[in-house]
MDTraj code that builds the backbone (N, CA, C; nanometers):
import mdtraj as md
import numpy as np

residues = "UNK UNK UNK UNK UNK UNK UNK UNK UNK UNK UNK UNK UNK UNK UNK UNK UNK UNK UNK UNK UNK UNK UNK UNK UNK UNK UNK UNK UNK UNK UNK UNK UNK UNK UNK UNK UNK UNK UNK UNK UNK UNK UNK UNK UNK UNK UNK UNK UNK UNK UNK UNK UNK UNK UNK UNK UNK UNK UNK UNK UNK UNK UNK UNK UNK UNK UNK UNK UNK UNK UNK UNK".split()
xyz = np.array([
    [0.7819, 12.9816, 17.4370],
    [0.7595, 12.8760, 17.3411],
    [0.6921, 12.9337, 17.2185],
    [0.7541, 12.9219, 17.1060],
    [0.6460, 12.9588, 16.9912],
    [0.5929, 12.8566, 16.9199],
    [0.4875, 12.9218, 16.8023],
    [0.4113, 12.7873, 16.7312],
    [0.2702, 12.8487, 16.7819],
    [0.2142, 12.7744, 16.6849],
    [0.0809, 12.7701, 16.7717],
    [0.0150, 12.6943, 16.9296],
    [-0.0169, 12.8224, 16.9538],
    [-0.0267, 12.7595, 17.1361],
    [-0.1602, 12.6857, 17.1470],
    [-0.2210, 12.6381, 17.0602],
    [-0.3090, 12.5194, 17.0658],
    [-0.2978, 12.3928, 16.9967],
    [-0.1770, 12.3820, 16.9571],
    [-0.1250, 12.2801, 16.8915],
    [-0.0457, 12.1677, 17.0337],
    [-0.0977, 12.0771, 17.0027],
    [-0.0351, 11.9518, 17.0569],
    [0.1072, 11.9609, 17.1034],
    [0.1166, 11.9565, 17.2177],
    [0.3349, 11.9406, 17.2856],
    [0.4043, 11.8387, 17.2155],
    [0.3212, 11.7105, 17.1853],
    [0.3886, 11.5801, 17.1569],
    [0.3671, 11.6001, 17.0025],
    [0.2697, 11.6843, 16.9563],
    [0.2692, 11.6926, 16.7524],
    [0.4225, 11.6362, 16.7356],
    [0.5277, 11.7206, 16.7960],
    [0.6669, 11.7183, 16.6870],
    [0.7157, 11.5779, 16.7150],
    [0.6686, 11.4809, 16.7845],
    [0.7438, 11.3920, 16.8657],
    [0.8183, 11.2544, 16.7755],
    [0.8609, 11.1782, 16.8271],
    [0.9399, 11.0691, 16.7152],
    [0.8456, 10.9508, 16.7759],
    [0.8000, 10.8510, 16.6593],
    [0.7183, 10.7624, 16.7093],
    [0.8607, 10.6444, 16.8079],
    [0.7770, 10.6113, 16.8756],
    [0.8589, 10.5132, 16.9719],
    [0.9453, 10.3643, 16.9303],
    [0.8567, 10.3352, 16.8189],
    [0.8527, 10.1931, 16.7259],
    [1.0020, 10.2336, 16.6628],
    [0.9294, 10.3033, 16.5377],
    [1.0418, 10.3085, 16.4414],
    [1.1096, 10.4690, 16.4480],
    [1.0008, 10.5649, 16.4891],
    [1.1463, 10.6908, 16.4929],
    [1.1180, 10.8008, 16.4063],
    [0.9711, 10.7338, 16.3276],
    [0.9423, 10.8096, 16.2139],
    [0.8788, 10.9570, 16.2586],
    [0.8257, 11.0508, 16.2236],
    [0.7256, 11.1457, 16.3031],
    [0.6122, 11.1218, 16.2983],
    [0.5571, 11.1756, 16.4300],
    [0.4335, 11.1398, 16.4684],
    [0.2847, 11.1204, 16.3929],
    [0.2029, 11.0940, 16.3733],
    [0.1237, 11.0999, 16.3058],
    [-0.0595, 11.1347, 16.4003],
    [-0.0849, 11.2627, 16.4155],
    [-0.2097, 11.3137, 16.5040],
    [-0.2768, 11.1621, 16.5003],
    [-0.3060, 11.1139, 16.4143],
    [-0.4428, 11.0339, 16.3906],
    [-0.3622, 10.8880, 16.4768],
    [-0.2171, 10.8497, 16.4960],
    [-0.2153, 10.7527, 16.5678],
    [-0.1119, 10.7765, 16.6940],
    [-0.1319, 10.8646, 16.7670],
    [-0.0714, 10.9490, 16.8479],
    [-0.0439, 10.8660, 16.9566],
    [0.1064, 10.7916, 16.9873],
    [0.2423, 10.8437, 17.0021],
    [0.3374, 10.7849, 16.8788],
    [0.2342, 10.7239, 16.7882],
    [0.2524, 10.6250, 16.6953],
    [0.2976, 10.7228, 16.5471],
    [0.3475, 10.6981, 16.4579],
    [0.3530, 10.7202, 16.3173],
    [0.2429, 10.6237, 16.2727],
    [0.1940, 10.5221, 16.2910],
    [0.0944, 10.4523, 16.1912],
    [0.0110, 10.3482, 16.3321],
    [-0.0931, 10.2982, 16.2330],
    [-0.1392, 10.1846, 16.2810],
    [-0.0669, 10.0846, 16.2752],
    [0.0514, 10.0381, 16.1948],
    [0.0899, 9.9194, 16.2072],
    [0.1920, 9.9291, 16.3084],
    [0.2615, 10.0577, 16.3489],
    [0.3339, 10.0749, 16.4645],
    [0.2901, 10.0968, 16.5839],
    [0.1240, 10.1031, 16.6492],
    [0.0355, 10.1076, 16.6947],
    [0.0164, 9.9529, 16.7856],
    [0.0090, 9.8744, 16.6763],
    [-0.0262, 9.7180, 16.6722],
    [0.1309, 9.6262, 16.6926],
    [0.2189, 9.6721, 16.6144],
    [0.3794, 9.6162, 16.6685],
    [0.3548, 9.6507, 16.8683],
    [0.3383, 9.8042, 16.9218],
    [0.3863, 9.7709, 17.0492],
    [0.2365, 9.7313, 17.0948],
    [0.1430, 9.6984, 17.0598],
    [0.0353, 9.6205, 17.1336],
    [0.0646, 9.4938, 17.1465],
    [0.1031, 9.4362, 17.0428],
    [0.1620, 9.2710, 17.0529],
    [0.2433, 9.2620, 17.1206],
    [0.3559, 9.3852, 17.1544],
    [0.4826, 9.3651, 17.2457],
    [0.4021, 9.3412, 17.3897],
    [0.3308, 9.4595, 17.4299],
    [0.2743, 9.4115, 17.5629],
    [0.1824, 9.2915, 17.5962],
    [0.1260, 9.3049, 17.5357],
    [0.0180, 9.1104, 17.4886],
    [0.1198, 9.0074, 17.5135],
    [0.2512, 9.0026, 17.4376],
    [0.3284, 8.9028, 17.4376],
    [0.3993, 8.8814, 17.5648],
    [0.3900, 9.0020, 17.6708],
    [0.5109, 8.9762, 17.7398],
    [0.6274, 9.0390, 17.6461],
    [0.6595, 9.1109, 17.5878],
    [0.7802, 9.1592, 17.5417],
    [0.8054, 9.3007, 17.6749],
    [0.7050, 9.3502, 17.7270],
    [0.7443, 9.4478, 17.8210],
    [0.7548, 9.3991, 17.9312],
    [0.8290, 9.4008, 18.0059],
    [0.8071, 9.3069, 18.1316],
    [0.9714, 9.3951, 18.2173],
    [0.9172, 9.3812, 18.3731],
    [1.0204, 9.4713, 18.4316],
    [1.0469, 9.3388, 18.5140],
    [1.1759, 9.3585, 18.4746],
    [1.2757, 9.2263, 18.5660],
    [1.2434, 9.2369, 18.7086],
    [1.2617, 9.1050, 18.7268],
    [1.2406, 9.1129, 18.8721],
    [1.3625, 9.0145, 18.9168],
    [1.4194, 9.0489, 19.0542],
    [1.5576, 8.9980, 19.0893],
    [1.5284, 8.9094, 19.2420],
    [1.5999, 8.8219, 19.2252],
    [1.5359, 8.7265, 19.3117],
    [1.4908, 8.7765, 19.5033],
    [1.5946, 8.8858, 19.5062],
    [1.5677, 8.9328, 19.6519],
    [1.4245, 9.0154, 19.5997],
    [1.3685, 9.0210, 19.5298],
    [1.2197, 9.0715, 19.5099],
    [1.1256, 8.9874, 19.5572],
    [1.2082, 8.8749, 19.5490],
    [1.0866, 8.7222, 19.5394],
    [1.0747, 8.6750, 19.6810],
    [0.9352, 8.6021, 19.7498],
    [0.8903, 8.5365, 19.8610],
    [1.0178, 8.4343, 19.8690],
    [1.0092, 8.3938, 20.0131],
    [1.1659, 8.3023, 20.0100],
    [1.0393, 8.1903, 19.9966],
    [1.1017, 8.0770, 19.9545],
    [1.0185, 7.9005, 19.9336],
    [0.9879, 7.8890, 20.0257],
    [1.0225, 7.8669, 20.1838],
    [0.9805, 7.8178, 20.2547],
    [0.8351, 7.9088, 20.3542],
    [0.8299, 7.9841, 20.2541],
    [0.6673, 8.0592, 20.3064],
    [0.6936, 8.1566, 20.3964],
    [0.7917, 8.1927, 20.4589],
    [0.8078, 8.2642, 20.5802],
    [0.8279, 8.4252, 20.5770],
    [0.8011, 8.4543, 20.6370],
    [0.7863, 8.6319, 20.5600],
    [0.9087, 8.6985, 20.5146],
    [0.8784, 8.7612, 20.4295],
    [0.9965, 8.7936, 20.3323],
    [1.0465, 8.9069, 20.4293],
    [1.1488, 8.9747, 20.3813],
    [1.2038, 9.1537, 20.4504],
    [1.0766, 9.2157, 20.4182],
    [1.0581, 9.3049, 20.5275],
    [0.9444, 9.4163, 20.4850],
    [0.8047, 9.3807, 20.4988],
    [0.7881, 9.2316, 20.5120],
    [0.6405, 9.1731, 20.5740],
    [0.6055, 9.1784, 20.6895],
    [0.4989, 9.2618, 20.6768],
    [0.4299, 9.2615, 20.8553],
    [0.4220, 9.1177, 20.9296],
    [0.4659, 9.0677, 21.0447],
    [0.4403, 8.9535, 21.0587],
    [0.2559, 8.9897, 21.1089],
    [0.2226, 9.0787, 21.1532],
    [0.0849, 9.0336, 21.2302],
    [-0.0033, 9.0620, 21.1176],
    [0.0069, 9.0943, 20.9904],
    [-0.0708, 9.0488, 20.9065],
    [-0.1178, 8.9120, 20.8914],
    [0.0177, 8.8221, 20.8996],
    [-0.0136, 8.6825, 20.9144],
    [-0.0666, 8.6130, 20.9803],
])
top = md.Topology()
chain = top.add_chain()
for i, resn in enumerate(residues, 1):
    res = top.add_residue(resn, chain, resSeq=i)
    for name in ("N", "CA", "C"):
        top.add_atom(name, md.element.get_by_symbol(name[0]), res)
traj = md.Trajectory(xyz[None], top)
């Protein structure tokens, strides 16, 4: 690898937001305002990992696949 070998791996990196290059001072970010865009995304619920209904407790309370019954 060349460069300076105390320089940052992620220095060259593309901010995540918009794509721009990185900026040390808001690091994985190009700026504060791209900083604050994905803070509001997670605040809002904009990140969120689907969940599919065989993930979900069945309604009638009874142990799902994979539930210990003698926990219960």
């Amino acid at each position: 690898m060349s460069g300076d070998p105390q320089a940052p791996a992620r220095a060259k990196g593309r901010c995540p937001t918009c794509g721009k290059p990185v900026s040390q001072e808001f690091r994985p970010f190009c700026s504060r305002r791209c900083a604050d865009l994905d803070l509001h995304r997670w605040l809002s619920g904009g990140y969120a990992i689907p969940v599919t209904e065989s993930d979900e407790r069945p309604q009638d309370g009874a142990p799902g696949e994979g539930d210990d019954p003698e926990r219960h």
